[in-house]
C-alpha positions as CSV (number, residue, x, y, z in Angstrom):
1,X,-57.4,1.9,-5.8
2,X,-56.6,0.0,-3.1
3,X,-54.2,0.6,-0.4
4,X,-53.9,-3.0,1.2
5,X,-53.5,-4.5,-2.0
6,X,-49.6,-5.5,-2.2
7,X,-47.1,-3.6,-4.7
8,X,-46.5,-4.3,-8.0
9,X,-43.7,-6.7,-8.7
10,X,-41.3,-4.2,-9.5
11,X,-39.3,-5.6,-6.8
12,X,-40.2,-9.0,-6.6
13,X,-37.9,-12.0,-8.2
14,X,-37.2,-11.5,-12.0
15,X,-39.3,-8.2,-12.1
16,X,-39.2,-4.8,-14.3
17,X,-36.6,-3.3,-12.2
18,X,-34.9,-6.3,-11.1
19,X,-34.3,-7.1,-14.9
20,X,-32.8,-3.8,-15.5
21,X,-30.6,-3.6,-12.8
22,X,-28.7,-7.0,-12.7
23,X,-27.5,-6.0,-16.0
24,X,-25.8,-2.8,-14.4
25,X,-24.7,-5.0,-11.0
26,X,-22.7,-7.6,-12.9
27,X,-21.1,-5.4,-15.3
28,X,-19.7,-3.1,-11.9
29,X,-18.8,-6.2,-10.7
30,X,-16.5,-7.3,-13.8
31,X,-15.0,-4.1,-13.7
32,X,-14.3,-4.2,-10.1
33,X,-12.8,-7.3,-10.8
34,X,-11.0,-6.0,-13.8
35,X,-9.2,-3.1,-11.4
36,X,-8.1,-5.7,-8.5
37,X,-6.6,-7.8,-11.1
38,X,-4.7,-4.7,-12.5
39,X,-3.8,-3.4,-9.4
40,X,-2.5,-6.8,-8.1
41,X,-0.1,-7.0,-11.5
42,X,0.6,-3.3,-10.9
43,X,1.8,-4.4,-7.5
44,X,3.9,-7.7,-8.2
45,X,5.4,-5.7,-11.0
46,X,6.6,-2.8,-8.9
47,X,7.6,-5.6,-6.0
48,X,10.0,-7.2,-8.7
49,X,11.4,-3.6,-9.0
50,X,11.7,-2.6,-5.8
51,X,13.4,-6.2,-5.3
52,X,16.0,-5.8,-8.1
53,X,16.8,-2.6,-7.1
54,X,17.9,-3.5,-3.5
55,X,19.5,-6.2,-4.7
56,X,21.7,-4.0,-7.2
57,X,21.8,-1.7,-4.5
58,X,23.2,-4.3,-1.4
59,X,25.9,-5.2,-4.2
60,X,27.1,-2.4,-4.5
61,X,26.9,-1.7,-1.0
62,X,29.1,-4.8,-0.5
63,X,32.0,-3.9,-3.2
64,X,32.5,-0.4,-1.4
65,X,32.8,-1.4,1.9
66,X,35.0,-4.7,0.4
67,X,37.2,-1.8,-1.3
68,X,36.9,0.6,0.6
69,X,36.7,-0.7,5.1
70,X,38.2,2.3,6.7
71,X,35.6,5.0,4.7
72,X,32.8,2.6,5.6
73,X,33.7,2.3,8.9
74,X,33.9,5.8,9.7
75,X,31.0,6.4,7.5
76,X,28.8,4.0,9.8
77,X,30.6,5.5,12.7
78,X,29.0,9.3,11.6
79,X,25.8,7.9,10.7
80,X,25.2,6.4,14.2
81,X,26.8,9.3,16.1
82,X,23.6,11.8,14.1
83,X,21.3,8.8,15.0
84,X,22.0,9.4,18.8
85,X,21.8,12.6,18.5
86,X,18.6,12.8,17.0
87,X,17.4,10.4,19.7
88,X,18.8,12.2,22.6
89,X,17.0,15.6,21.2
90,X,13.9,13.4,20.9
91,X,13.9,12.3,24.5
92,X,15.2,15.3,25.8
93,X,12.2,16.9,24.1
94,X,9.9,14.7,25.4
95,X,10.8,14.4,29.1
96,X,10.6,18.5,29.0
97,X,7.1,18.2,27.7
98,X,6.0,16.1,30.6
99,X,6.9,18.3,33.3
């Protein structure tokens, strides 16, 4: 046996373990394919969703503050009021940490 003889073709072009392997490659590769196509549906189809629902949800936003201005404005009016707030404890918070 000799040592500076070159390999066996095992991995040369269209050999033993070539032939047994591509089999294996493209079939991972059609069910990779398979999954980004399903997750891309699963994606649009939850987009639509998401889309209709904020829709549904702006409408209705838009009939109760139509129906009801003085609630909405003092509702807004609260919200904003907690919004400072929170910021001001944020800030406050922070510029004590610098020190």
């Amino acid at each position: 046996m000799s040592f500076s003889s070159p390999p066996s073709n095992a991995l040369g072009a269209n050999g033993p373990l070539e032939s047994d392997v591509m089999p294996v490659l493209n079939h991972a590769a059609q069910q990779a394919d398979g999954l980004l196509q399903r997750g891309a549906d699963a994606l649009r189809d939850n987009r639509n969703l998401f889309q209709d629902r904020a829709e549904r949800t702006q409408e209705q936003v838009n009939t109760y503050v139509r129906d009801e201005p003085l609630k909405s404005l003092l509702m807004a009016a609260a919200a904003g009021a907690v919004l400072m707030g929170v910021f001001g404890l944020m800030l406050r918070g922070r510029s004590n940490h610098s020190h």
